[in-house]
C-alpha positions as CSV (number, residue, x, y, z in Angstrom):
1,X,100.8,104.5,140.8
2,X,99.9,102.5,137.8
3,X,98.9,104.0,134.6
4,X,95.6,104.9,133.9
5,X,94.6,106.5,130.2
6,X,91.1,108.4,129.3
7,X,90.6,109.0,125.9
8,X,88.5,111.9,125.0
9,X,86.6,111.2,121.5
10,X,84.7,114.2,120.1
11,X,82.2,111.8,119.0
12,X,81.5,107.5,117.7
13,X,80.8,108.5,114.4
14,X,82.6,107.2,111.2
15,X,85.1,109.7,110.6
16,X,88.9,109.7,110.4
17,X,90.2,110.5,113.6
18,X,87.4,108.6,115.3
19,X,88.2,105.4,114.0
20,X,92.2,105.9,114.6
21,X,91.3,106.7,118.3
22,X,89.5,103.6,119.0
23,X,92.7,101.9,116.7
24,X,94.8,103.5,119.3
25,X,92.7,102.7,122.3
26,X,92.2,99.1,121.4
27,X,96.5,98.7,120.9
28,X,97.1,101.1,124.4
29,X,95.3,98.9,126.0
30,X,97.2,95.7,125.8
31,X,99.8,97.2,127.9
32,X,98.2,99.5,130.2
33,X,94.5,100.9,131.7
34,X,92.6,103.0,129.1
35,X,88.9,104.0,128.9
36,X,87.0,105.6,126.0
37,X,84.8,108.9,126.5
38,X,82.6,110.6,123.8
39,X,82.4,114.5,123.7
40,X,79.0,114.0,122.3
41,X,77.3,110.6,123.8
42,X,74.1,111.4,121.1
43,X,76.5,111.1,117.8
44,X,77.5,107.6,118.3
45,X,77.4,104.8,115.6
46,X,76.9,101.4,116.7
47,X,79.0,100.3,114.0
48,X,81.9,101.5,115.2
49,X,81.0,101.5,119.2
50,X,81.8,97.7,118.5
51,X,85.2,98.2,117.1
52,X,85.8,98.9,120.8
53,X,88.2,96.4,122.2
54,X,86.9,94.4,125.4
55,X,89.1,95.0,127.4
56,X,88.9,99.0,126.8
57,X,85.9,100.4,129.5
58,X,83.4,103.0,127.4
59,X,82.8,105.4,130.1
60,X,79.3,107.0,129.8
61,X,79.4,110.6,129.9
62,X,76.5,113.3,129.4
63,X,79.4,115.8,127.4
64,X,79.5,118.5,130.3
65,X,83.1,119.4,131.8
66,X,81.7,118.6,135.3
67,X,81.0,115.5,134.7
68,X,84.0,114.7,132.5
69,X,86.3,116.5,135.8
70,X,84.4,113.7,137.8
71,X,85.4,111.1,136.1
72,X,88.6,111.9,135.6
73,X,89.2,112.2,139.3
74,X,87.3,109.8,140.2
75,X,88.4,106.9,138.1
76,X,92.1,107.9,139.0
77,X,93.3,108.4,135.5
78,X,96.8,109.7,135.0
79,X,96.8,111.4,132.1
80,X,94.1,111.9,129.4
81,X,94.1,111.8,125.6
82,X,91.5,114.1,123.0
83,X,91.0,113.5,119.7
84,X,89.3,116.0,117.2
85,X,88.0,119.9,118.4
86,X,85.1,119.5,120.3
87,X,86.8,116.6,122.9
88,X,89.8,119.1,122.7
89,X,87.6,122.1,124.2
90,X,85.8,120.1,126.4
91,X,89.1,118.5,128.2
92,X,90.2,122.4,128.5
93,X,87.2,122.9,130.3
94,X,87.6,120.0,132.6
95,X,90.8,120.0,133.6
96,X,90.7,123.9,134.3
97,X,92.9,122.7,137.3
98,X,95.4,120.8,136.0
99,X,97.1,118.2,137.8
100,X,96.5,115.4,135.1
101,X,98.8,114.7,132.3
102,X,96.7,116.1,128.7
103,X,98.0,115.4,125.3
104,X,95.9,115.9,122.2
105,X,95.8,114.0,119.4
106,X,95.1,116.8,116.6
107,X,93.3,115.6,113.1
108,X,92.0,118.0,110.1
109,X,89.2,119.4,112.2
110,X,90.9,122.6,113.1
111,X,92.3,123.2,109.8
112,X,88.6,123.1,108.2
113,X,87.5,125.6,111.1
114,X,90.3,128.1,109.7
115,X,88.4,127.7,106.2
116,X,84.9,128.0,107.8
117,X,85.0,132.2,107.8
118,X,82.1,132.7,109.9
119,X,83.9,130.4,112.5
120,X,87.3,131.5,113.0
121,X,86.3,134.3,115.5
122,X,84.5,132.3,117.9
123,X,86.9,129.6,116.9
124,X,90.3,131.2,117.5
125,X,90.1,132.3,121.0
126,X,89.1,128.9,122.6
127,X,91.6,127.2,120.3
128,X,94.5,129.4,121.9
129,X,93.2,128.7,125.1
130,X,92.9,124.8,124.3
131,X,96.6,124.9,122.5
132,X,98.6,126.8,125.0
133,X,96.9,124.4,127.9
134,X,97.6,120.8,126.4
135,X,100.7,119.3,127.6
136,X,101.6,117.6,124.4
137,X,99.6,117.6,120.9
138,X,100.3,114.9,118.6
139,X,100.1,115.9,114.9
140,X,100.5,113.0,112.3
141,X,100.7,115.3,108.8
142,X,102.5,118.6,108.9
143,X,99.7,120.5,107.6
144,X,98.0,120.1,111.2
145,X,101.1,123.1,112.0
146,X,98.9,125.5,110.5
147,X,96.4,126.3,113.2
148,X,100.2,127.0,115.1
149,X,101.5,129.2,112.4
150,X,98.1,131.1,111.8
151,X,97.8,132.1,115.4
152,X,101.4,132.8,116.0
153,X,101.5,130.1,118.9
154,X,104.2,128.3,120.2
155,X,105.0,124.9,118.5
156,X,107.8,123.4,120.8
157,X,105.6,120.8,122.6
158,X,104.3,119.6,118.7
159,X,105.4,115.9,117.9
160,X,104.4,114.3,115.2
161,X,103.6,110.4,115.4
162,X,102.2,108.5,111.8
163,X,99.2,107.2,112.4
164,X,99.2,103.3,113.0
165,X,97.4,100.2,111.3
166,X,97.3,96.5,112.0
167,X,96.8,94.7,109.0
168,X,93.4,93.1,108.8
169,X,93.4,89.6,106.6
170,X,90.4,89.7,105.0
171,X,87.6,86.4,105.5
172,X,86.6,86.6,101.9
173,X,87.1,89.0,99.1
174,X,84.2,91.1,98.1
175,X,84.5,91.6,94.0
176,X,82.1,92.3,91.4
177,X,82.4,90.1,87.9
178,X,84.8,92.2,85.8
179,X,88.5,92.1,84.5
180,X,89.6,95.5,86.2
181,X,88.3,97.0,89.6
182,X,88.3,100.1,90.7
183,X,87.4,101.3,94.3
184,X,87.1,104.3,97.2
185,X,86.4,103.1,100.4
186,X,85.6,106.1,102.5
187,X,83.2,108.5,103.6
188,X,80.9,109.7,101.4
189,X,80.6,113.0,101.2
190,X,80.9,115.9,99.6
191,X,84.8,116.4,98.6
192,X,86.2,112.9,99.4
193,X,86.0,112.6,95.5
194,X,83.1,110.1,94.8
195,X,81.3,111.7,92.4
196,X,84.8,112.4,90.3
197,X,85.3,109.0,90.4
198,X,81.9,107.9,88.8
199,X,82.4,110.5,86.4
200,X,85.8,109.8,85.5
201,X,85.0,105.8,85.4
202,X,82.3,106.3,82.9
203,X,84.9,107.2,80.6
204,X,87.0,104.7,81.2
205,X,84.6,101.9,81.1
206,X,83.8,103.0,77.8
207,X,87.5,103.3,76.7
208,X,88.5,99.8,78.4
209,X,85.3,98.1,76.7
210,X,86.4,99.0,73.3
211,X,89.1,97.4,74.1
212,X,87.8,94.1,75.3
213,X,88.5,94.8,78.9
214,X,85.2,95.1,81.2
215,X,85.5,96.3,84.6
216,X,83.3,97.8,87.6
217,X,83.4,100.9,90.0
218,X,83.0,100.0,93.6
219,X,82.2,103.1,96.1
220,X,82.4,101.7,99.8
221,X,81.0,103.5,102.5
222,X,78.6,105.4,104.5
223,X,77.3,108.7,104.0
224,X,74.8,111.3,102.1
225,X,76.4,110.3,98.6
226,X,75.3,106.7,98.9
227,X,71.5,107.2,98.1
228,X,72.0,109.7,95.3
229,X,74.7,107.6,93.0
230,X,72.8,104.3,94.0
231,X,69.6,106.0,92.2
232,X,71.7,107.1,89.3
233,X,71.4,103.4,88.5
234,X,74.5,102.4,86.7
235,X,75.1,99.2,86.4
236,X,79.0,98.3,87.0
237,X,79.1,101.0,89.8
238,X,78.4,99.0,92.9
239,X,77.9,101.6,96.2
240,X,77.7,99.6,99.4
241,X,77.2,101.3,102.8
242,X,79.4,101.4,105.2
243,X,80.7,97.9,106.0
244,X,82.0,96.1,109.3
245,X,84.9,95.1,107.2
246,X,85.9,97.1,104.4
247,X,89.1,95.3,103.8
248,X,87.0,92.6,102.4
249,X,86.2,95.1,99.8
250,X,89.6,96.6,99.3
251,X,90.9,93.0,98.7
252,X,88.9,93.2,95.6
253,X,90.1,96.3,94.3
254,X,92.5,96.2,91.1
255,X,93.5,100.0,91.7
256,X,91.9,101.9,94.4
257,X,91.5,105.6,94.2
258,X,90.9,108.6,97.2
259,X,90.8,111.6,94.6
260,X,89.8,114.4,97.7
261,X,89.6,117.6,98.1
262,X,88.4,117.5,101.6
263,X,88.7,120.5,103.8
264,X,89.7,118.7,106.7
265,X,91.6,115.5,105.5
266,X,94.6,115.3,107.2
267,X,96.6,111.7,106.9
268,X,94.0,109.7,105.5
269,X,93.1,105.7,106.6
270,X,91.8,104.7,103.5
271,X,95.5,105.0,102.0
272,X,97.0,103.0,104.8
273,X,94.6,100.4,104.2
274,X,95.2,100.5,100.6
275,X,98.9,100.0,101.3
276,X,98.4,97.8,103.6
277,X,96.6,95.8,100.9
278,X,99.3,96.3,98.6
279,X,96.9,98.0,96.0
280,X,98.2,100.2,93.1
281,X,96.6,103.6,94.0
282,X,95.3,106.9,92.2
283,X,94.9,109.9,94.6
284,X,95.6,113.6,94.3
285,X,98.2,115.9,95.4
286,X,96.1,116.6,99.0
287,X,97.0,117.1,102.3
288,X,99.5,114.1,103.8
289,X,99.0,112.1,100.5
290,X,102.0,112.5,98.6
291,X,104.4,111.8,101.2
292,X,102.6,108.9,102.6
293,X,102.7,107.0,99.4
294,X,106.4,108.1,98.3
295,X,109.6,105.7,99.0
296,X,112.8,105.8,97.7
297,X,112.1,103.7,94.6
298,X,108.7,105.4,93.6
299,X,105.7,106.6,94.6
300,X,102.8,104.1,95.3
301,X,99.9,106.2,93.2
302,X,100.0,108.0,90.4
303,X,98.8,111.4,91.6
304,X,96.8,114.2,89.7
305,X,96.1,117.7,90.4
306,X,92.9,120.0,91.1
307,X,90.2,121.1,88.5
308,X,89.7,125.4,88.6
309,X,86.9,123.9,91.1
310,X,89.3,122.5,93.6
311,X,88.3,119.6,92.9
312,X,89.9,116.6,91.5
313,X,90.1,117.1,88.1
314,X,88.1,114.5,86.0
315,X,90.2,114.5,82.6
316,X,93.0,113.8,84.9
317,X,91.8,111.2,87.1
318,X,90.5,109.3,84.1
319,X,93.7,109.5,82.6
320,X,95.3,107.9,85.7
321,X,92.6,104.9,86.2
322,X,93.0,104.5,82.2
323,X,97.1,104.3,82.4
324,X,97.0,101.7,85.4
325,X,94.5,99.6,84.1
326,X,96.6,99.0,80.5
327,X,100.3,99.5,81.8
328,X,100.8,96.2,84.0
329,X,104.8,97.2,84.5
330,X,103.4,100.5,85.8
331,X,100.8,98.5,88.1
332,X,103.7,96.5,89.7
333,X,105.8,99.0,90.4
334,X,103.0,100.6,92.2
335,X,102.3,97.5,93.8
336,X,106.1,96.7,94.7
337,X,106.1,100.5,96.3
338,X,102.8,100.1,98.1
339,X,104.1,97.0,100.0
340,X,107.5,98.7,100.9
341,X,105.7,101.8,102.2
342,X,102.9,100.2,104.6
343,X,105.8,98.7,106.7
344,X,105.9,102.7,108.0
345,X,102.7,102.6,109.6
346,X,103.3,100.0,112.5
347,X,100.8,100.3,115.0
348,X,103.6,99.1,117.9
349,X,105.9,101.7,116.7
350,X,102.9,104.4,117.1
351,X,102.3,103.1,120.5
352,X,105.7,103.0,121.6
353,X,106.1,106.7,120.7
354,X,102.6,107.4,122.1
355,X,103.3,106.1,125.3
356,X,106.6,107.8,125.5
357,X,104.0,111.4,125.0
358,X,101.2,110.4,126.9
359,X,102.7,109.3,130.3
């Protein structure tokens, strides 16, 4: 019998793990059968609904386990991949009687329900249940053992597989008029370090001007920070929405920056796209971060630390943006180590070990 893969998406939204399991379905898909599923058909963005490959079938689904068992046995799928929680809990309601193949794919959702109090108890239970049933799950940052180690639950069918990226070349370059860029592209929301980075490049601007240098902030992506720093009004901070092609963007950064603090960030795209772009990067010491920028000959950010907030701290991630923007050698060696490290997220080496899990 041929191979035939469903994956399971909580939702279509722009998040993280939503736009690495379309990444992943689109690459599957050149070597076997794989159709896409949303936990959650109302919470899709069309945006990112046509990041879906042809040749991968969107299966329309109302969210209920009945009608997710149907289609399972109906469309003769062989085994059937879950990204984020609430695809995870509906799978283990689906397949209550086995017989197909389930591997999740687990992202920093369940490690911000263990910091949402008020949710662990109705949490815990169903992600035992969920854990203990999946065949395989698939962490890509280490810190995704901790749901494991908090519940006291078997580990031995954990493996961990980097998330993949195929390069995009950018059509054009997307860059404001100034001698230094800085730039975030992701979410925007609370925690992923936006309003730090305004902060912080206010400073700079002023430090860099006094010194002859001009340069602009660029904040790219969607989210409920957009309107508010777009009505603070300043004008070398550019805020876009989200954008069919943020590489375009990236292309223009000078040093690109992710200082989060984010609950539930896990192994973060935005860094593989800066690598991938061979950008100079400022980040802080969260989650996957440090170890996915680090080779043997250096690190490709400068990383900073947390303010008594837990947030990234400001005198710090001014310092950082400051440093790279005067200290050329330090830029190239950044640069040097950013282009070394992308070769470790391969999209062909994550599907060869994904297909070696899944099937």
């Amino acid at each position: 019998m041929s191979e035939r893969l469903l994956i399971v998406a909580g939702d279509l939204e722009l998040g993280g793990g939503q736009i690495f399991a379309v990444r992943l379905a689109n690459a599957l898909a050149r070597s076997m059968s794989v159709s896409l599923v949303s936990a959650d058909p109302a919470r899709c963005d069309a945006r990112l609904r046509a990041r879906v490959a042809p040749n991968v079938d969107v299966v329309p689904c109302d969210g209920s386990p009945a009608q997710l068992a149907s289609i399972v046995r109906d469309g003769g799928y062989t085994a059937v991949n879950s990204h984020l929680w609430q695809a995870d809990a509906l799978v283990e309601r689906a397949l209550a009687h086995g017989g197909v193949r389930w591997t999740i794919s687990m992202h920093g959702c369940y490690e911000l329900l263990l910091e949402t109090p008020d949710a662990v108890g109705v949490f815990r239970p169903a992600a035992e249940r969920v854990l203990r049933r999946a065949n395989a799950v698939v962490i890509a940052a280490e810190k995704n053992r901790r749901v494991f180690e908090r519940f006291g639950l078997d580990a031995s069918h954990v493996v961990r597989i980097p998330y993949g990226y195929e390069p995009v070349v950018p059509q054009r370059v997307e860059r404001p008029r100034a001698d230094v860029v800085f730039g975030i592209a992701s979410r925007a929301v609370p925690n992923k370090g936006w309003e730090q980075a305004f902060y912080a490049f206010a400073r700079v601007r002023a430090e860099l001007l006094a010194r002859g240098v001009t340069s602009a902030l660029v904040l790219v992506g969607g989210g409920p920070l957009v309107p508010i720093l777009r009505d603070l009004g300043h004008p070398d901070v550019h805020v876009t929405d989200w954008v069919a092609d943020p590489e375009s963007w990236i292309a223009g950064f000078d040093i690109a920056m992710l200082p989060t603090s984010y609950p539930g960030e896990s192994y973060p795209n935005s860094v593989i796209e800066y690598l991938a772009l061979e950008k100079p990067i400022v980040a802080t010491r969260w989650a996957e971060i440090p170890a996915m920028v680090a080779t043997e000959r250096g690190s490709a950010a400068t990383l900073i630390g947390m303010d008594a907030h837990g947030t990234a701290d400001i005198d710090a991630l001014a310092a950082a943006m400051l440093e790279l923007a005067t200290d050329r050698d330090l830029r190239a060696a950044r640069v040097a180590a950013a282009t070394s490290r992308s070769r470790a997220f391969s999209m062909d080496e994550c599907v060869r070990r994904y297909r070696a899990v899944l099937c």
